[in-house]
gemmi code that builds the backbone of each chain (N, CA, C; Angstrom):
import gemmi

chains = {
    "A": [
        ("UNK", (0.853, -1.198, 0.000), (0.000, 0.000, 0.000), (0.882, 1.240, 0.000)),
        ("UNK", (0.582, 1.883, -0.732), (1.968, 3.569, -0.791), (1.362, 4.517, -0.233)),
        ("UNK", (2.351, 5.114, 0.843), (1.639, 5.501, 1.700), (1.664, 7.054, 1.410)),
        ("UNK", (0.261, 7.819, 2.155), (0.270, 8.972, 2.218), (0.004, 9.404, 3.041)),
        ("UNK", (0.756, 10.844, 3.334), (1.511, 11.596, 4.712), (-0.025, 12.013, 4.403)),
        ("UNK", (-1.077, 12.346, 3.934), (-2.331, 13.254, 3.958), (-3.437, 12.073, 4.940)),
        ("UNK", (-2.767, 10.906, 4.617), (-4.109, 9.610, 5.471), (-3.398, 9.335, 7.005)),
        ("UNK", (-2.632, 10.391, 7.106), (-2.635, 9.864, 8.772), (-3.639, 10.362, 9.198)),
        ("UNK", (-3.783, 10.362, 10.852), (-4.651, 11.229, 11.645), (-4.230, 12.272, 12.072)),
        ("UNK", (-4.139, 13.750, 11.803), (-3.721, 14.499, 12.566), (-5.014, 15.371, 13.535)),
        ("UNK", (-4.725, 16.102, 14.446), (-5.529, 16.640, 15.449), (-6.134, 17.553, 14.411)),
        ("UNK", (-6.606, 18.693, 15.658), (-7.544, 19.733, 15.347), (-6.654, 21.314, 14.758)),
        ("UNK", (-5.242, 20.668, 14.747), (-4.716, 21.624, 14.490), (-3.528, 21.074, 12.971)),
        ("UNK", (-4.441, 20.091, 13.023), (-3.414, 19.661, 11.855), (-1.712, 19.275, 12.187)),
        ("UNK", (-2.046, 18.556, 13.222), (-0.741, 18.150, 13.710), (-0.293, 16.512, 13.939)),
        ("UNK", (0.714, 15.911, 14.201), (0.761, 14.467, 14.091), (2.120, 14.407, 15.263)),
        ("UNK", (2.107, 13.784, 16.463), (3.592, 13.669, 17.486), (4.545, 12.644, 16.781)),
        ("UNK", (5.406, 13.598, 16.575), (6.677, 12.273, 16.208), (7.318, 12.497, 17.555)),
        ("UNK", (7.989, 10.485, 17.889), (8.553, 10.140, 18.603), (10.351, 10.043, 18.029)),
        ("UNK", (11.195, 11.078, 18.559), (12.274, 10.396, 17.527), (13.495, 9.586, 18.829)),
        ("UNK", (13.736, 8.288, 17.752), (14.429, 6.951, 18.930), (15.624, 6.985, 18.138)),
        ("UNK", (16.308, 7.054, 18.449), (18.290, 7.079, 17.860), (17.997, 5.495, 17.476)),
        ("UNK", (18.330, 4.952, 16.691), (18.008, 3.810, 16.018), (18.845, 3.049, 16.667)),
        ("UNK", (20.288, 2.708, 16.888), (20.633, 1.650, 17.163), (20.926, 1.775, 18.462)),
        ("UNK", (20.809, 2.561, 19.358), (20.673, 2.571, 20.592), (19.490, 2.260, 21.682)),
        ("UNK", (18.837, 3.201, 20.523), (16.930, 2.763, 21.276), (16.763, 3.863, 21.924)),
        ("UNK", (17.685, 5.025, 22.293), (17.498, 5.829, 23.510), (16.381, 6.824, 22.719)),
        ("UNK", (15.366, 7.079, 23.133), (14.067, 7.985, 23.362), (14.510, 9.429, 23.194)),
        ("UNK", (14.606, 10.078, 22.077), (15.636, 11.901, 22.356), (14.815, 12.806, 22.395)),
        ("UNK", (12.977, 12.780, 21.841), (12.540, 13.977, 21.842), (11.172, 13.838, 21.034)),
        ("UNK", (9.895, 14.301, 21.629), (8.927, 14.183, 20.898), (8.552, 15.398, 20.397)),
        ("UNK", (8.602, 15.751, 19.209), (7.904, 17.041, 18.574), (6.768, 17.120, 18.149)),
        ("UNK", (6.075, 17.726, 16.389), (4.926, 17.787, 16.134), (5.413, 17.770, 14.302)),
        ("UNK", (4.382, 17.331, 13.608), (4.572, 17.227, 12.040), (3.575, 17.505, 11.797)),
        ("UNK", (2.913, 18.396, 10.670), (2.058, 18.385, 10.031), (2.686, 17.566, 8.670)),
        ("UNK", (1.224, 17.358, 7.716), (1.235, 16.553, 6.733), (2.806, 17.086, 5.763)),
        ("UNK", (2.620, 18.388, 5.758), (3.754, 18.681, 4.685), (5.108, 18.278, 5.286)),
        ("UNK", (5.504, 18.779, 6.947), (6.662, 18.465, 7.226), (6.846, 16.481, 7.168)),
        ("UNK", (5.855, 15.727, 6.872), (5.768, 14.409, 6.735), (6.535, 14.255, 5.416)),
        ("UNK", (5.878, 14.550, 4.675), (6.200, 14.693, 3.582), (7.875, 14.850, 2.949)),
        ("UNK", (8.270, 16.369, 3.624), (9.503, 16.743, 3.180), (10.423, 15.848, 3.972)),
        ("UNK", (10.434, 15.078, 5.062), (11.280, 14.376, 5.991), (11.628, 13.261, 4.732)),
        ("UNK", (10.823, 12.607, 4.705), (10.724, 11.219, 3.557), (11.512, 11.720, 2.554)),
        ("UNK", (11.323, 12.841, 1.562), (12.154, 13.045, 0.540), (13.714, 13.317, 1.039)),
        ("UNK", (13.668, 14.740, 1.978), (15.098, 14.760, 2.342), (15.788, 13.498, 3.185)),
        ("UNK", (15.335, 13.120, 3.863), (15.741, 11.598, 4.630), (16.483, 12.732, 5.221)),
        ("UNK", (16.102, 13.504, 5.744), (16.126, 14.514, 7.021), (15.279, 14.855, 7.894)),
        ("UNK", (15.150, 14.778, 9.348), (13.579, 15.185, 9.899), (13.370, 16.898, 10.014)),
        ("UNK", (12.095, 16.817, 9.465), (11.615, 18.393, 9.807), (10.099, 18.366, 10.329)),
        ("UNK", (10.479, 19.155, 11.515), (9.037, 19.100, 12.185), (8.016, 20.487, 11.943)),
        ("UNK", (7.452, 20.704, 12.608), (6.713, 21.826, 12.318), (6.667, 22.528, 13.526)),
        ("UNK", (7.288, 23.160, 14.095), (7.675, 24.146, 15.046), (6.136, 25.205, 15.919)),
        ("UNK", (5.397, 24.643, 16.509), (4.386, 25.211, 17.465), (4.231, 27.191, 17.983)),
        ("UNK", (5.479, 26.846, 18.345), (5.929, 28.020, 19.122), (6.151, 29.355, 17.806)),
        ("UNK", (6.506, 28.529, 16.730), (7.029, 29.768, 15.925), (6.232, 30.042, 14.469)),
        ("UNK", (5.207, 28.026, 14.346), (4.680, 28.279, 13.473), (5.167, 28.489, 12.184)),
        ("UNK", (6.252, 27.162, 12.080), (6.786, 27.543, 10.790), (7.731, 26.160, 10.802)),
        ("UNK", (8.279, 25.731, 9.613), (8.684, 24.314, 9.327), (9.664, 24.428, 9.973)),
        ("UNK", (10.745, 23.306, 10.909), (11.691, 23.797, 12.358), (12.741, 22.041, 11.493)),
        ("UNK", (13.591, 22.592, 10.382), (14.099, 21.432, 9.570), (15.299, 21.180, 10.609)),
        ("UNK", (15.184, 20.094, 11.687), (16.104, 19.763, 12.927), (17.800, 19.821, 12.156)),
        ("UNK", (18.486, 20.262, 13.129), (19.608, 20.852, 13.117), (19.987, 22.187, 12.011)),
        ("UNK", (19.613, 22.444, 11.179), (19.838, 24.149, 10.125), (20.187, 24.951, 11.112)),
        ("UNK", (19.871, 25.300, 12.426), (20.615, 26.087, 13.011), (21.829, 25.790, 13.762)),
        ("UNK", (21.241, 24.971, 14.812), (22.346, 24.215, 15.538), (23.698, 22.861, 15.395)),
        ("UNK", (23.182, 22.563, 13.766), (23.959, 21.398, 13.431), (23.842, 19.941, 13.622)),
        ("UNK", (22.804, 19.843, 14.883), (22.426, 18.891, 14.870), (20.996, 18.090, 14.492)),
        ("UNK", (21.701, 17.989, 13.282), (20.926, 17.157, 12.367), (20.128, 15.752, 12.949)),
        ("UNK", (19.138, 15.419, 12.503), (18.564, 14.295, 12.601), (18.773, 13.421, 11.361)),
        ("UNK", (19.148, 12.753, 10.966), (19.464, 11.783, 9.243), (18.172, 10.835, 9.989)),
        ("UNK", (16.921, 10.651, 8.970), (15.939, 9.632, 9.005), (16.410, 8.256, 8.672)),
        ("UNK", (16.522, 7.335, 9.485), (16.885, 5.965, 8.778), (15.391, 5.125, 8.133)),
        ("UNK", (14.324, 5.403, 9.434), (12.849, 4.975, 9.199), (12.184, 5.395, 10.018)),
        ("UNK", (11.004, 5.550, 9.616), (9.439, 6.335, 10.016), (8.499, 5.305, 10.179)),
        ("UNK", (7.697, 5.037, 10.992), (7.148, 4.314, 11.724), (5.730, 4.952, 11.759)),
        ("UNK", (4.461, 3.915, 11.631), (3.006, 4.453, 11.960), (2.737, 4.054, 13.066)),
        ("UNK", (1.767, 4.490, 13.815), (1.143, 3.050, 15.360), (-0.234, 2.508, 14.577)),
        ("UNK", (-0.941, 1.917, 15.158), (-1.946, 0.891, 14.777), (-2.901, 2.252, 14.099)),
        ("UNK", (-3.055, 3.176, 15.417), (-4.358, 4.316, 15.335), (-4.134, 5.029, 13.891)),
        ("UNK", (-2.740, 5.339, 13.353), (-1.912, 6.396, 12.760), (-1.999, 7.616, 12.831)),
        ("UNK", (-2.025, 7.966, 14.294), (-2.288, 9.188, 15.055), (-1.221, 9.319, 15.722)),
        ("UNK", (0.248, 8.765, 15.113), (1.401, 8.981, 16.272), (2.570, 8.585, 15.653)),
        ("UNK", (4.090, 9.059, 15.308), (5.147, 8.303, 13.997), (6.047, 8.357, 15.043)),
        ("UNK", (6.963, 7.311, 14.669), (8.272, 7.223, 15.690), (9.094, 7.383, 14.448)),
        ("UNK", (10.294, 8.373, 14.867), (11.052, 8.638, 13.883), (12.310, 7.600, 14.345)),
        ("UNK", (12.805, 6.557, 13.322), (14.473, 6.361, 14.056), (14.958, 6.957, 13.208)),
        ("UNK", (15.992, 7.379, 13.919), (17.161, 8.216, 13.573), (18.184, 7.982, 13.798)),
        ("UNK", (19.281, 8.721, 13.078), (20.666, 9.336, 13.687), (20.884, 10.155, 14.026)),
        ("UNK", (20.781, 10.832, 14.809), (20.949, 12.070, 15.783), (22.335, 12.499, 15.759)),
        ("UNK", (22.486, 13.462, 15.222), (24.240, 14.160, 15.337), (24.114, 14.784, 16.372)),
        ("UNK", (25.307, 14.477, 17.791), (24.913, 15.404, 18.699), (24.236, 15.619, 19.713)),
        ("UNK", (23.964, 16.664, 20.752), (22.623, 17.002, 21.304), (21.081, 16.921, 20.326)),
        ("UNK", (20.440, 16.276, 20.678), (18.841, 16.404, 20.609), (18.050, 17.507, 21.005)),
        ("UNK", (18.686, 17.849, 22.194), (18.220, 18.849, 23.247), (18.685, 19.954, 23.199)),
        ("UNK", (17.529, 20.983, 22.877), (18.469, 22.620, 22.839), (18.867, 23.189, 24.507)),
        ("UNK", (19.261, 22.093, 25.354), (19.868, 22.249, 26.658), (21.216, 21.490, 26.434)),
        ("UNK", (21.446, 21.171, 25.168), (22.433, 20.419, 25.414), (22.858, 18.910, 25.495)),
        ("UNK", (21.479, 18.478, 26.367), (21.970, 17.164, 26.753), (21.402, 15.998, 25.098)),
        ("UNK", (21.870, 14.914, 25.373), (21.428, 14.242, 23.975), (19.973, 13.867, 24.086)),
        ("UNK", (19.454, 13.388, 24.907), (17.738, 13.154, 25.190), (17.421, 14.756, 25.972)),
        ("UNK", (15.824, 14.812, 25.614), (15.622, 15.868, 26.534), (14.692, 14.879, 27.798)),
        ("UNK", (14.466, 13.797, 27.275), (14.064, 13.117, 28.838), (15.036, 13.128, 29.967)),
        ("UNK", (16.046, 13.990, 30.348), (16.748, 13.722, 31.699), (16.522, 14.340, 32.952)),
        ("UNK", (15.123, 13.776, 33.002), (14.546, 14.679, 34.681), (13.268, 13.056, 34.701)),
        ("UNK", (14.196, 12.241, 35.647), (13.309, 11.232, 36.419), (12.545, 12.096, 37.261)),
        ("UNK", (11.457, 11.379, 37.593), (10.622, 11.320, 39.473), (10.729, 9.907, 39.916)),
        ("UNK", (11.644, 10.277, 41.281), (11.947, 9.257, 42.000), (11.960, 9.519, 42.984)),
        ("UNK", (11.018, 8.734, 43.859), (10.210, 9.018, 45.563), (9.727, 10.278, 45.726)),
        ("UNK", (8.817, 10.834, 44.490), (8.446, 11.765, 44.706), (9.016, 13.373, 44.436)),
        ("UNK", (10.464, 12.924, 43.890), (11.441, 14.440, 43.474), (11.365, 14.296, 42.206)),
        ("UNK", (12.001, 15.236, 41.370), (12.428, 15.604, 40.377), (13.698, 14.937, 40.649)),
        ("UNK", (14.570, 14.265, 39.452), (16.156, 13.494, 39.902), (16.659, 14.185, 37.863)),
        ("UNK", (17.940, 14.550, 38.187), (18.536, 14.724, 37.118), (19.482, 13.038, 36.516)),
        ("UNK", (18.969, 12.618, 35.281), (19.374, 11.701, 35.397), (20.456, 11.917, 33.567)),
        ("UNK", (20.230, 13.016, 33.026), (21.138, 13.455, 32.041), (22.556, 13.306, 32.189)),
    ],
    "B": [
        ("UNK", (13.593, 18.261, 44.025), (12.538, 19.570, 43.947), (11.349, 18.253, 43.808)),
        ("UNK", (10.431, 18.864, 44.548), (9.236, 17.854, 44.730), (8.673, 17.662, 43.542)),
        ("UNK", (7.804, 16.465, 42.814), (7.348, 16.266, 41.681), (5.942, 16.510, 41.887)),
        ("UNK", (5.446, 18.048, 41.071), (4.001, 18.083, 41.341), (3.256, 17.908, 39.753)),
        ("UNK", (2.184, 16.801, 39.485), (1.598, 15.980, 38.538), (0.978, 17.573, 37.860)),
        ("UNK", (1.098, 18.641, 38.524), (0.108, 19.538, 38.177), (0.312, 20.956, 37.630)),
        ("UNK", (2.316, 20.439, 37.747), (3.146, 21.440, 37.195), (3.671, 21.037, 35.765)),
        ("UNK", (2.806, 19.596, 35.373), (3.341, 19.698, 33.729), (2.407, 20.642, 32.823)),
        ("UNK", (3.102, 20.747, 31.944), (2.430, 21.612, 30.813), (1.495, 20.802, 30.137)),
        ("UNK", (-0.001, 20.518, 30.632), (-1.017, 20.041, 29.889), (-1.726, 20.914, 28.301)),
        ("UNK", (-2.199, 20.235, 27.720), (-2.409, 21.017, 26.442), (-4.152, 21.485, 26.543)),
        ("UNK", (-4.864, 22.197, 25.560), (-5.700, 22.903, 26.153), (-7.038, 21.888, 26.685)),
        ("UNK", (-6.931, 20.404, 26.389), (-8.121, 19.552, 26.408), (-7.206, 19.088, 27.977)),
        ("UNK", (-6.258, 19.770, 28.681), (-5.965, 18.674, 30.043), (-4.984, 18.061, 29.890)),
        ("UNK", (-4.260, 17.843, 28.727), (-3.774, 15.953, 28.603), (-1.822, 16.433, 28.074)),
        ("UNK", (-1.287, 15.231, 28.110), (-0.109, 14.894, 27.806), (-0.070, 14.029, 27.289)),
        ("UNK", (0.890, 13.754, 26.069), (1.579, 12.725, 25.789), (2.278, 12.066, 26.834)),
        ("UNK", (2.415, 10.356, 26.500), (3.080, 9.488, 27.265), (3.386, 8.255, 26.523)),
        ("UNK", (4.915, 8.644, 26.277), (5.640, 7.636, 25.324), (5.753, 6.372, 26.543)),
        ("UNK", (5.140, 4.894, 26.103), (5.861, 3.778, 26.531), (6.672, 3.079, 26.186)),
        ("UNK", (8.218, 3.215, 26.475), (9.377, 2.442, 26.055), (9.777, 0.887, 27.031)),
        ("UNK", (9.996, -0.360, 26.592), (10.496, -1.109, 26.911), (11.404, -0.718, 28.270)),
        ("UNK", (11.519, -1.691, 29.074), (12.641, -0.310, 29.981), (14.076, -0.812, 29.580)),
        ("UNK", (14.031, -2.532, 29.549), (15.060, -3.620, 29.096), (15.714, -3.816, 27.591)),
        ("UNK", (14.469, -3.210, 26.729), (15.189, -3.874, 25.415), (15.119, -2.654, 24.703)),
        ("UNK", (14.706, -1.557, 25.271), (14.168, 0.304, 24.688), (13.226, 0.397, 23.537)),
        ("UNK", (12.495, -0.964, 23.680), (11.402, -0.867, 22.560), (10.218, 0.152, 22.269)),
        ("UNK", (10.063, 0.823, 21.891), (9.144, 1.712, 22.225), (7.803, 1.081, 21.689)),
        ("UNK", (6.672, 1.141, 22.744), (5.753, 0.573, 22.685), (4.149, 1.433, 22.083)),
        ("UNK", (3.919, 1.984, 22.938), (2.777, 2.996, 22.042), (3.033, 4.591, 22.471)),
        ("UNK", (2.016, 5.490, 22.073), (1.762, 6.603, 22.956), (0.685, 6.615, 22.953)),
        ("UNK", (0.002, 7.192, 24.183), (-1.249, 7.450, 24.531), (-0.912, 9.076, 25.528)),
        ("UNK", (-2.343, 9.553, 26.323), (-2.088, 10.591, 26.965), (-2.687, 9.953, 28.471)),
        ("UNK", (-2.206, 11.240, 28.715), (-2.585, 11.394, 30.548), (-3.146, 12.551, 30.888)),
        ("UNK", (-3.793, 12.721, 31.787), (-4.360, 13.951, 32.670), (-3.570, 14.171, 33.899)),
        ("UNK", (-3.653, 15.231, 34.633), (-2.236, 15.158, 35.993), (-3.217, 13.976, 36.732)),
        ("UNK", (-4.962, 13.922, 37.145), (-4.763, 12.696, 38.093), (-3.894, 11.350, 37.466)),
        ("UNK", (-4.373, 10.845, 36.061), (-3.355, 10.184, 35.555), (-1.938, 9.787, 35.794)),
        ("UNK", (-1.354, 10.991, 35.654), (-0.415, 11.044, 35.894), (0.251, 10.486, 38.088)),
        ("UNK", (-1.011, 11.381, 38.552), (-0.502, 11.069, 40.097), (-0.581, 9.013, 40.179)),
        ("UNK", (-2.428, 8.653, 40.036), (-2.411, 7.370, 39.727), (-0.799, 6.514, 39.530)),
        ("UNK", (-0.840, 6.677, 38.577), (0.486, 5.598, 37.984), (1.502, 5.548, 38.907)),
        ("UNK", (2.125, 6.897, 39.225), (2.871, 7.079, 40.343), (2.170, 6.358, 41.652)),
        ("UNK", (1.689, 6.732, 41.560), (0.817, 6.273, 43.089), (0.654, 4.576, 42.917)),
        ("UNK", (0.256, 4.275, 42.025), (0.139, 2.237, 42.219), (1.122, 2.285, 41.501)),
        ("UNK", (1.965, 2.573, 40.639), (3.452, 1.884, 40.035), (2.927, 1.103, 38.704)),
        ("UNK", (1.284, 1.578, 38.296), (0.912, 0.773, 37.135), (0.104, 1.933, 36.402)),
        ("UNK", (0.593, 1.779, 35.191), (0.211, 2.938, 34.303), (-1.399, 3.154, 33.946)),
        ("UNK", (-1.448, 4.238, 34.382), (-3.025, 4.420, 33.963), (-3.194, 5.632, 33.008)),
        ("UNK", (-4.055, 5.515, 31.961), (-3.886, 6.537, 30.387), (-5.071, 7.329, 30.955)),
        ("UNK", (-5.380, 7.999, 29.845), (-7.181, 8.943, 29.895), (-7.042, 8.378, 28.930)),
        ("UNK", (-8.333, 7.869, 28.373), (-8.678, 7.243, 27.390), (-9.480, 8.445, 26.222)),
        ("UNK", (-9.192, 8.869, 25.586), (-9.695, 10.644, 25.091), (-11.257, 10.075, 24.198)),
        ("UNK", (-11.167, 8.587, 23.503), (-12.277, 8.457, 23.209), (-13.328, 7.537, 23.876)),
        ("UNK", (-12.979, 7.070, 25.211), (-13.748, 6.962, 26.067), (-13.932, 7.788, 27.342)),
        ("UNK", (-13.427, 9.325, 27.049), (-13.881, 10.297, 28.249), (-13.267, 9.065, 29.768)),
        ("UNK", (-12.022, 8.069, 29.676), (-12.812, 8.072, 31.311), (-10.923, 7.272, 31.042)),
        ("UNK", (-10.837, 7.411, 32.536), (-8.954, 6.679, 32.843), (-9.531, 5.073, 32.502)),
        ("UNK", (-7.785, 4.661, 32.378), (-7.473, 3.463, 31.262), (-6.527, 3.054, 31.811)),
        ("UNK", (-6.938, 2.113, 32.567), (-5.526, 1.454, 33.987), (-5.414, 0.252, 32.527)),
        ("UNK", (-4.118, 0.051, 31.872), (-3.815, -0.489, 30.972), (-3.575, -1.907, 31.910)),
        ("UNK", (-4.203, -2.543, 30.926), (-4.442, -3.808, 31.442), (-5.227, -4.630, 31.964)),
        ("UNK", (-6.520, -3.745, 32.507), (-7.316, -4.305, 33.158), (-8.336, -5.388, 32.430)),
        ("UNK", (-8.727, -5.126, 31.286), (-9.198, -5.741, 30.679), (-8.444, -6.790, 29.904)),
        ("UNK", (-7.484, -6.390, 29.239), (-6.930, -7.627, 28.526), (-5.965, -8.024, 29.585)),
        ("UNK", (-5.658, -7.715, 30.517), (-4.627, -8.405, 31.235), (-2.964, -7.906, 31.091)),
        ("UNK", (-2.706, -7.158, 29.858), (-1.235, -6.594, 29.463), (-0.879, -5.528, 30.066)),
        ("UNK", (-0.997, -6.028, 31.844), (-0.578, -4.806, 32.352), (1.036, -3.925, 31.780)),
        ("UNK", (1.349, -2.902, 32.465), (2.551, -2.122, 32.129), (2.684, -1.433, 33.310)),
        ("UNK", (3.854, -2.116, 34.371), (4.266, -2.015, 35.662), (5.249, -0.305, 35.074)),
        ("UNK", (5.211, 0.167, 35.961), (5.927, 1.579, 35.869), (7.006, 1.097, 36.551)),
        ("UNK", (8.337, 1.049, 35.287), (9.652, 1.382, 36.159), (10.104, 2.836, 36.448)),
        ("UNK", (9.999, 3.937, 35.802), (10.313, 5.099, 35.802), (9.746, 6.186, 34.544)),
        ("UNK", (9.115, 7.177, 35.347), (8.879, 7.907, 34.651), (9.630, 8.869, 34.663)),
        ("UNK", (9.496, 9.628, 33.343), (10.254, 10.917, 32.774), (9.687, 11.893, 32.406)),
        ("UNK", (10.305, 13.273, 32.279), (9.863, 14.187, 31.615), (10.657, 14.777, 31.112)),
        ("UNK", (9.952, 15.807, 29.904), (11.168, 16.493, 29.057), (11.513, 17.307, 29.446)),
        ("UNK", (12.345, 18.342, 28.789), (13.008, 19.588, 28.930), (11.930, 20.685, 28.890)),
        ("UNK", (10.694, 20.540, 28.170), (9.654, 21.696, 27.858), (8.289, 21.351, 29.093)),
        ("UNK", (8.707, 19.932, 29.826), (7.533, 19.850, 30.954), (6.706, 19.358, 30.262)),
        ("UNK", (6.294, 19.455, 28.642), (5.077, 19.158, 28.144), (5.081, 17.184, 27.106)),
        ("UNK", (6.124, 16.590, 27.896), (5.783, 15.057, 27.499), (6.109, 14.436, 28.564)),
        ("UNK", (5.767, 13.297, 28.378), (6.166, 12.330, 29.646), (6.740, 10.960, 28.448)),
        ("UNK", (7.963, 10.307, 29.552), (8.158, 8.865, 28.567), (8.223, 7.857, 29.666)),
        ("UNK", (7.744, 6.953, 29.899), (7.471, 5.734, 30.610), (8.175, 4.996, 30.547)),
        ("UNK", (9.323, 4.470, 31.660), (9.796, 3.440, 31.456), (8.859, 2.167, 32.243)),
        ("UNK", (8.490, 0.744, 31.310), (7.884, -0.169, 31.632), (8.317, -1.379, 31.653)),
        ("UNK", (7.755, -2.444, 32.310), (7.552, -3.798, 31.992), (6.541, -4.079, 31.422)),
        ("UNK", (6.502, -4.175, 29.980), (5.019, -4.603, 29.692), (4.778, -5.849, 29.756)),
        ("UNK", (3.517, -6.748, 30.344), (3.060, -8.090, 29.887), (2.991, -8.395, 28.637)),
        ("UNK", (2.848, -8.940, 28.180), (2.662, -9.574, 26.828), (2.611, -7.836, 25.965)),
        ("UNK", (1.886, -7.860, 24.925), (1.880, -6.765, 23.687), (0.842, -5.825, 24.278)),
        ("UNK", (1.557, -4.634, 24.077), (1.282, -3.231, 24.284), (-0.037, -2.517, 23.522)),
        ("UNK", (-0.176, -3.733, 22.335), (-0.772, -2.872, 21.064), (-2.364, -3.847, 21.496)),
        ("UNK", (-3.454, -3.234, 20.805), (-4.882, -3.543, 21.147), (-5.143, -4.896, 19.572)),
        ("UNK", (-4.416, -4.866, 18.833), (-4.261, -5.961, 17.627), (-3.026, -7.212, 17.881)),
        ("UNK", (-2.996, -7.031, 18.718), (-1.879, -8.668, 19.798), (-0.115, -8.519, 19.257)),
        ("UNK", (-0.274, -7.094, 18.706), (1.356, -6.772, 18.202), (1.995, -6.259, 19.448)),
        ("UNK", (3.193, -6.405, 20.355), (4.050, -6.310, 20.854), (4.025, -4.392, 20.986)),
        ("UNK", (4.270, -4.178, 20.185), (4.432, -2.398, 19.573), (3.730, -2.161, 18.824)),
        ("UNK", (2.936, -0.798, 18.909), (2.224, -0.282, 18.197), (2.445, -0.023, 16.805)),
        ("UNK", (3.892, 0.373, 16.918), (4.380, 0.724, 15.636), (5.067, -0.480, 14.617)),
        ("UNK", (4.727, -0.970, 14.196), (4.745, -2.248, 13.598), (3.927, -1.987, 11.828)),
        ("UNK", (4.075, -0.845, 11.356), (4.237, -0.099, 9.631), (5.635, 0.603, 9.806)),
        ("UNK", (6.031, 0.769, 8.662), (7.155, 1.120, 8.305), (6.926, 1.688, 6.819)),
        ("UNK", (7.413, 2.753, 6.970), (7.294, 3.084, 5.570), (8.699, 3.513, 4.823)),
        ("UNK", (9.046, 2.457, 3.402), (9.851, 2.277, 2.473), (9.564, 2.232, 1.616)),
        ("UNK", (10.101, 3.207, 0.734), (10.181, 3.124, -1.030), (8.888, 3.489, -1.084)),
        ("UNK", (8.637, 4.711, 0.024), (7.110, 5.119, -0.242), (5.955, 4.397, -0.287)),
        ("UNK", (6.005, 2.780, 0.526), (5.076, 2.242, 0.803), (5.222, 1.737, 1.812)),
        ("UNK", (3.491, 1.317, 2.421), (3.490, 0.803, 3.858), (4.005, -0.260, 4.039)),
        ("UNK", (5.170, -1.167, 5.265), (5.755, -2.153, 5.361), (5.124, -2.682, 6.682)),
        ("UNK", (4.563, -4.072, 6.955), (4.554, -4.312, 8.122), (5.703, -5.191, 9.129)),
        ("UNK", (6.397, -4.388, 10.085), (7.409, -4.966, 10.481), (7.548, -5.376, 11.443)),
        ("UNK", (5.863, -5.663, 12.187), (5.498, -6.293, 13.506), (6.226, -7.668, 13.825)),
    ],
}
model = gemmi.Model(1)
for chain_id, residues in chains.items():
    chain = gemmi.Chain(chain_id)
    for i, (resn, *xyz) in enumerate(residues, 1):
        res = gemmi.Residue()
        res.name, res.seqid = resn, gemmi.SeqId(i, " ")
        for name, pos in zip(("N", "CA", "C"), xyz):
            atom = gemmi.Atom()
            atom.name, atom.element = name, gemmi.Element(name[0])
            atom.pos, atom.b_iso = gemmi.Position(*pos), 0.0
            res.add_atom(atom)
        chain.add_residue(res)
    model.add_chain(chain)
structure = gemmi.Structure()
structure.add_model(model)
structure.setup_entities()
């Protein structure tokens, strides 16, 4: 079946969460947002580009900071209301720096830095 | 710093994303959302409970089919506004008896199933 970035599900805002997983590690680096077009342009460039919330405008990962995302594969879930990107991650993930931006456990109740 | 369920950044319907990753093999399993009680719940019994958005009502995963998903550790991001789950899942995560939700793949511009 050939797929099209227009038959996922996106919300009410025309949006879709990518999950992106560093491929051969597995480690979890960062969930953003795609609309249909940034779906689209990821697949051709075999670069990820998300669609940026805050600024409202296509956010093609690393062009500023260098760290690039290279797409290896894109992933649907059952619903197709949700894409896991694997990747190669050049770098920080995290515009803090660290390579996941998951590095804040709760453990017994605290906040724990686990970056 | 104390972990308050009520200081994440919910979106305007209440809810969060909540990536479930393998905790052992970093499989990433589905996403679904949470509400902060949600969120306290899980913490509170150590077993993940969703909001179910198209059944209006919480979704202690497992109860019905039995595939519970024991909470080893939860996370949050850098923006406050995701959560990622580390789990033990029972048997498959997915509501079609697949392991992972994400089990399409898309290559050469068509859908792959790689469940």
């Amino acid at each position: 079946m050939r797929f099209d970035p227009a038959a996922l599900r996106f919300d009410d805002r025309g949006l879709i969460p990518a999950v992106a997983q560093q491929h051969d590690t597995g480690e979890v680096l960062m969930l953003a947002w795609m609309n249909a077009e940034a779906v689209a342009r990821t697949l051709a460039e075999g670069r990820v580009v998300y669609w940026s919330r805050s600024r409202q405008a296509f956010w093609r990962k690393g062009d500023t900071s260098g760290h690039v995302q290279r797409l290896v594969e894109m992933r649907l879930d059952c619903d197709r209301d949700c894409l896991l990107l694997l990747v190669d991650q050049t770098g920080p993930a995290c515009h803090t720096g660290r390579r996941s931006c998951f590095f804040t456990a709760v453990r017994d109740g605290a906040e724990a830095d686990v970056g």
